[in-house]
MIMILO-947759 format. One line per 8 residues: their letters; for each residue x, z, y of N, C-alpha, C, O, CB. Coordinates in steps of 0.1 Angstrom, whole numbers, plus 2048, in hexadecimal, padded with zeros to 3 digits. Glycine has a CB too. Layout:
# MIMILO-947759
a> X,Z,Y,X,Z,Y,X,Z,Y,X,Z,Y,X,Z,Y  ...;
END
This chain:
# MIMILO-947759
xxxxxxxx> E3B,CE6,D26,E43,CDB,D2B,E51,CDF,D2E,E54,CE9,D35,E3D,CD5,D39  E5A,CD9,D28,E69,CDA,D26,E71,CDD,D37,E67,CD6,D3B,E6E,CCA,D1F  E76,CE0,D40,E7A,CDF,D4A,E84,CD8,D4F,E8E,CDF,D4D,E7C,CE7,D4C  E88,CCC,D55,E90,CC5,D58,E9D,CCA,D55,EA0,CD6,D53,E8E,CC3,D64  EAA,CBD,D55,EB4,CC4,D53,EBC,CC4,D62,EC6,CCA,D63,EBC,CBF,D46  EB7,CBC,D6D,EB9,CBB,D76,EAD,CBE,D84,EA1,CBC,D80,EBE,CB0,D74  EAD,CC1,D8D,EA7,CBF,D9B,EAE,CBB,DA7,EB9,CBE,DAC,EA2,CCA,D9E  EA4,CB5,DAB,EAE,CAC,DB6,EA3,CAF,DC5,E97,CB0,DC3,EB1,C96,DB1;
xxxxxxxx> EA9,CAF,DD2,E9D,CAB,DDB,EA3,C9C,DE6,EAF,C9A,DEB,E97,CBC,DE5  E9C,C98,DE8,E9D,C8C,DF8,E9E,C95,E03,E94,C9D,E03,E8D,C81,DFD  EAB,C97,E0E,EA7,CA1,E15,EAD,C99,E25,EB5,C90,E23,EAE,CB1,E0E  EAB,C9B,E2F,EB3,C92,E3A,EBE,C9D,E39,EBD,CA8,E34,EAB,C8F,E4C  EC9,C97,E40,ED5,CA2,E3F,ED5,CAD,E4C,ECE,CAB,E56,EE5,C9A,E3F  EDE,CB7,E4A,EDD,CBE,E54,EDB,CBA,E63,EE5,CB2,E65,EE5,CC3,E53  ED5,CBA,E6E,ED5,CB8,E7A,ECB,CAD,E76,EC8,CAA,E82,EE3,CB5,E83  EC6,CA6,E70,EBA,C9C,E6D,EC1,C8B,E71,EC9,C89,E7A,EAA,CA0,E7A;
xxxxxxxx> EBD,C85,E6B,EC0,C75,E69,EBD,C6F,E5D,EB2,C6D,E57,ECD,C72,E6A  ECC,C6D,E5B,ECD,C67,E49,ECC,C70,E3F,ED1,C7B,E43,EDC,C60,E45  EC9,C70,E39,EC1,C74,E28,ECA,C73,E20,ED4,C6B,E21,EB5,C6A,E20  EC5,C7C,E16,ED5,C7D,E0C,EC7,C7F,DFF,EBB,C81,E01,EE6,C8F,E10  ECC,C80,DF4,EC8,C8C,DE7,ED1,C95,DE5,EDD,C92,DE6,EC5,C87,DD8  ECC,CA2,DE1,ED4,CAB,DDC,ECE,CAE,DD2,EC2,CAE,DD1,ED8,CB4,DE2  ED9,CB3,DC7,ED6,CB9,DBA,ED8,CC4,DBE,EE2,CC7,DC5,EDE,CB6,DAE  ECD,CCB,DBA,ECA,CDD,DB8,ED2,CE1,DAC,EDE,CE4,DAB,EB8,CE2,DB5;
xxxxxxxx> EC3,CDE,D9F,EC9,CE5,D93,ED0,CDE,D8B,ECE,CD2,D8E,EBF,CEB,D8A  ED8,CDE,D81,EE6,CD5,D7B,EEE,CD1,D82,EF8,CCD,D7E,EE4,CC8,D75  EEC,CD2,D8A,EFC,CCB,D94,F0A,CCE,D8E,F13,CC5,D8E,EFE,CD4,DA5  F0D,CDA,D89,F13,CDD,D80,F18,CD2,D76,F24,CCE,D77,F0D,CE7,D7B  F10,CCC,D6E,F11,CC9,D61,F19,CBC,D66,F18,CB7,D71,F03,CC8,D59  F22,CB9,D5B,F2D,CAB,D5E,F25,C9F,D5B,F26,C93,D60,F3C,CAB,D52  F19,CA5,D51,F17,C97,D53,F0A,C92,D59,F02,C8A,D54,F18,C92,D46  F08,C98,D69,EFE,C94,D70,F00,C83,D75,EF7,C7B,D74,EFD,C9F,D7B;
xxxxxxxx> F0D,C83,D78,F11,C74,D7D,F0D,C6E,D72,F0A,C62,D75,F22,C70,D80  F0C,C70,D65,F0F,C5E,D5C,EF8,C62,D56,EF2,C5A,D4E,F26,C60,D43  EF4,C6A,D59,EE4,C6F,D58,EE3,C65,D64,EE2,C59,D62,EDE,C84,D5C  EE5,C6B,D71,EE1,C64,D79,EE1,C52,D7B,ED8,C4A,D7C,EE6,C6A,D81  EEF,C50,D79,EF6,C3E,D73,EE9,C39,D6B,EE4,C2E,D6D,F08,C3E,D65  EE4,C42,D62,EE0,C3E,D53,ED1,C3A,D59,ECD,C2E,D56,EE0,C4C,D45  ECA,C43,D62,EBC,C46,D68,EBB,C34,D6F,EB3,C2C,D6C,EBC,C56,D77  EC7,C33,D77,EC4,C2A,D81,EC6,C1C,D7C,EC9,C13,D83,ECC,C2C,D8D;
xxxxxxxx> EC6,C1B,D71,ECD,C0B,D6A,EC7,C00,D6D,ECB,BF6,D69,ECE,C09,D59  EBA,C00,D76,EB5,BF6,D78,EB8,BEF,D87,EB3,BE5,D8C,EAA,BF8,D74  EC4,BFD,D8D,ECC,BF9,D9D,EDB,BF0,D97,EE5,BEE,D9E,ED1,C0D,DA9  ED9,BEF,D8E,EE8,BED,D8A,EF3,BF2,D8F,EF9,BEB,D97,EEB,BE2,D89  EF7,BFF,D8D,F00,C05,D92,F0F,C02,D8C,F12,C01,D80,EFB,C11,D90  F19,C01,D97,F24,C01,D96,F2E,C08,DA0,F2E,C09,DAC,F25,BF7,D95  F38,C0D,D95,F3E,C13,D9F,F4A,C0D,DA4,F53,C08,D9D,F41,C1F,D9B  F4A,C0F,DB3,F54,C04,DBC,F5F,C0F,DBF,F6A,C09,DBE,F4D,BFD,DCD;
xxxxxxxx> F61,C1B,DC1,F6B,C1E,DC7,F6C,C30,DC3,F65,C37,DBC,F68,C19,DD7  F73,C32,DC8,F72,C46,DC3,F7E,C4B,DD0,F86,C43,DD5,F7C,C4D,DAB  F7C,C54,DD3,F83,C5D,DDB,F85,C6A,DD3,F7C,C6C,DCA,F7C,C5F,DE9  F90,C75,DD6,F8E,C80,DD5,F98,C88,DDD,FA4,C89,DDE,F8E,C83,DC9  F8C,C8C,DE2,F97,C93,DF2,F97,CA3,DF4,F8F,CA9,DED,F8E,C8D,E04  F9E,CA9,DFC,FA1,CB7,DFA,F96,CC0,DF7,F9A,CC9,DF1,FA6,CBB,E04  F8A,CC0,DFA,F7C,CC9,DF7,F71,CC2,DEF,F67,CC7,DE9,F74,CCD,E06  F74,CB2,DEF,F6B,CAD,DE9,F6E,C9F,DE2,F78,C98,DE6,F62,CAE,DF1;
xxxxxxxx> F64,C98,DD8,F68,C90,DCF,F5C,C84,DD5,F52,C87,DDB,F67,C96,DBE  F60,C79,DD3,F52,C70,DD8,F55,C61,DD2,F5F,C5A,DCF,F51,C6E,DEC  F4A,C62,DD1,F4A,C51,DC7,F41,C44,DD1,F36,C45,DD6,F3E,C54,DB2  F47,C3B,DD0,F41,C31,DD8,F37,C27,DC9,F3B,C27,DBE,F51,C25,DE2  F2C,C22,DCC,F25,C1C,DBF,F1D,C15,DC5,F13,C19,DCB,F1E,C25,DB6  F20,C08,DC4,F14,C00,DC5,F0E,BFB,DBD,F11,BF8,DB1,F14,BF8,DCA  F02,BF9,DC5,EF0,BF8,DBC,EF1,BE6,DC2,EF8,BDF,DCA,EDC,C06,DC6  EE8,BE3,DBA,EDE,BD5,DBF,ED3,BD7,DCB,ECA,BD0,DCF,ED4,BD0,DB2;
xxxxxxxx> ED7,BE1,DCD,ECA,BE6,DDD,ED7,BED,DE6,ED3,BF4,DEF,EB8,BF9,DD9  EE5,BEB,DE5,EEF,BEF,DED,EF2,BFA,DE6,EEC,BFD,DDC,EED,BF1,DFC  EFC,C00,DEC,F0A,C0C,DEA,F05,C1B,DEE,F00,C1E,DF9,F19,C08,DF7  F07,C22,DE6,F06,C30,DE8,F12,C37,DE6,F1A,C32,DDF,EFC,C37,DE0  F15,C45,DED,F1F,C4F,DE8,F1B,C58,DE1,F12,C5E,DE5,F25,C55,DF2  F20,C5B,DD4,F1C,C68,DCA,F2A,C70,DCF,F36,C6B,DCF,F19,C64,DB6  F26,C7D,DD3,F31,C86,DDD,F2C,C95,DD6,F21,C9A,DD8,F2F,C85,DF3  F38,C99,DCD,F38,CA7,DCD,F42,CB3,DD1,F4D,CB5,DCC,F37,CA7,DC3;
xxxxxxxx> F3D,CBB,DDB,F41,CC2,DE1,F4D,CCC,DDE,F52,CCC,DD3,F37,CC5,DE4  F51,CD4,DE7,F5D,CE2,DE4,F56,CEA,DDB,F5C,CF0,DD2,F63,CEC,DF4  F48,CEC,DDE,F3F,CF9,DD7,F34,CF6,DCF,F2A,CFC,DCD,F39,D03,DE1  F3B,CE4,DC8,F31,CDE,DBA,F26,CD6,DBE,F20,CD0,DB5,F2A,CEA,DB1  F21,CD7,DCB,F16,CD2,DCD,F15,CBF,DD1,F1B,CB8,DD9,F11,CDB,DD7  F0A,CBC,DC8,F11,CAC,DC8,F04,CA8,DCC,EFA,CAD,DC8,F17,CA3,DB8  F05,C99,DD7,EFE,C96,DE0,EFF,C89,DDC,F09,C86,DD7,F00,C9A,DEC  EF4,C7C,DDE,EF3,C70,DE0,EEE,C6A,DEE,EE2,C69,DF1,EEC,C6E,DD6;
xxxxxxxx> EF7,C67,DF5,EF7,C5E,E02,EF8,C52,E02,F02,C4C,DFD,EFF,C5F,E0A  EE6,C47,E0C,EEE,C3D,E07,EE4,C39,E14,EE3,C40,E1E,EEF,C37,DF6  EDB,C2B,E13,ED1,C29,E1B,EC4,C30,E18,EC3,C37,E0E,ED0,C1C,E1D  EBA,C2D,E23,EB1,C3A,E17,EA6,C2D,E16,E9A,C32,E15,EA9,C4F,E1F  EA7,C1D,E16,E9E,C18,E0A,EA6,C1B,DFC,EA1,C20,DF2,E9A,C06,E0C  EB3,C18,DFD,EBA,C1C,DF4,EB9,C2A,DE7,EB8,C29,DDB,EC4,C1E,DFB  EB7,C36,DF2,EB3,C42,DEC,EA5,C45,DE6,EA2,C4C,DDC,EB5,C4A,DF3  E9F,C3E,DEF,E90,C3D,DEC,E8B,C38,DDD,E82,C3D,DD6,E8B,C32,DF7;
xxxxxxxx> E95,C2E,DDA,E92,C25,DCF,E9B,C2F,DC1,E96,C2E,DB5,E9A,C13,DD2  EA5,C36,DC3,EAD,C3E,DBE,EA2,C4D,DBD,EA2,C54,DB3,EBC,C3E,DC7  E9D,C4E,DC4,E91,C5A,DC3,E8A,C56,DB8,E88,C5B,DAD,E86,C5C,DD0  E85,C48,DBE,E73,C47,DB4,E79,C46,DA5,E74,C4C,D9C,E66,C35,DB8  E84,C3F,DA4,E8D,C42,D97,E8E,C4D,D8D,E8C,C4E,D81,E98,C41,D9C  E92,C54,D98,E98,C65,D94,E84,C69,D8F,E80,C6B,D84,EA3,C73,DAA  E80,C68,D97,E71,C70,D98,E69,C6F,D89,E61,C77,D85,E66,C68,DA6  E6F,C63,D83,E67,C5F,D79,E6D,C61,D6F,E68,C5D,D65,E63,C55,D79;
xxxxxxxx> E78,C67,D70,E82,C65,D60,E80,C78,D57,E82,C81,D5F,E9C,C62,D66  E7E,C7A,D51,E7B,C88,D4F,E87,C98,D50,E85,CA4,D4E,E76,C85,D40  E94,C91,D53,EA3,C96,D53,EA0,C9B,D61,EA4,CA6,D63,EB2,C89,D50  E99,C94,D6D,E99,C9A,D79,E8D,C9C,D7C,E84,C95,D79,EA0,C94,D84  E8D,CA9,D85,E7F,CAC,D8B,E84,CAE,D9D,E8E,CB4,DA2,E76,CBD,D82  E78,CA8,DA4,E79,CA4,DB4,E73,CB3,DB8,E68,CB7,DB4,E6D,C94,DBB  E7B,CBA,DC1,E76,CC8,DCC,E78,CC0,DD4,E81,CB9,DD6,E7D,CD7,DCF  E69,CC2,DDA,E68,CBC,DE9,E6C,CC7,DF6,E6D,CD3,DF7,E56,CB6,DEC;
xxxxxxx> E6D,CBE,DFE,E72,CC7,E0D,E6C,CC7,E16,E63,CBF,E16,E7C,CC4,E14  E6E,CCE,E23,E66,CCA,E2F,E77,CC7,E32,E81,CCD,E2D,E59,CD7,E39  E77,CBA,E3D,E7F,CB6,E46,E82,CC2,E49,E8B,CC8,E43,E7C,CAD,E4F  E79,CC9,E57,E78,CD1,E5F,E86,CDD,E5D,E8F,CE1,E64,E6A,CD5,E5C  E84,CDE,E50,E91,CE9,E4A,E9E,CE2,E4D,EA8,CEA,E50,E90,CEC,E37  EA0,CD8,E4D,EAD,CD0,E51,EB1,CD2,E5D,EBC,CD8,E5C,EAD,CC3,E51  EAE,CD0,E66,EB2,CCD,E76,EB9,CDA,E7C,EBD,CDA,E87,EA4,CCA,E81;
END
């Protein structure tokens, strides 16, 4: 079996609450944003807005289930924040497409 070209996990963010995804493996690659765009086409994604600010780049996008941020970091690492029925639905998405594979987490490691 071939190995994903991506991995992603659902993780709460540091100090525990709201939920984000992070890309582990590919994060790198330029074209994780338009993989990911491509995965979710049945949220109808659009993009509303973009920032790029001194350490980091962030894109505002709304779906038909509401708005997420796609935010990549000073040190490459790119995160999806949004609501987490939102993410949830952006998971089961991701989970099924063969480009990403889901590492699960314990919360516990967060807090």
């Amino acid at each position: 079996m071939e190995q994903a070209t991506y991995s992603y996990r659902l993780r709460p963010a540091y100090g525990g609450g709201d939920y984000m995804i992070e890309f582990m493996r590919g994060d790198e690659r330029q074209e994780l944003l338009t993989d990911v765009l491509n995965a979710i086409t049945l949220l109808q994604p659009d993009l509303k807005g973009s920032a790029d600010l001194l350490f980091l780049v962030s894109l505002e996008i709304n779906t038909n289930q509401g708005a997420f941020t796609y935010t990549v970091d000073e040190w490459g690492g790119v995160f999806i924040d949004g609501s987490y029925t939102l993410l949830s639905s952006i998971h089961e998405i991701l989970e099924k497409d063969s480009n990403f594979e889901f590492v699960p987490t314990n919360p516990e490691d967060f807090k």
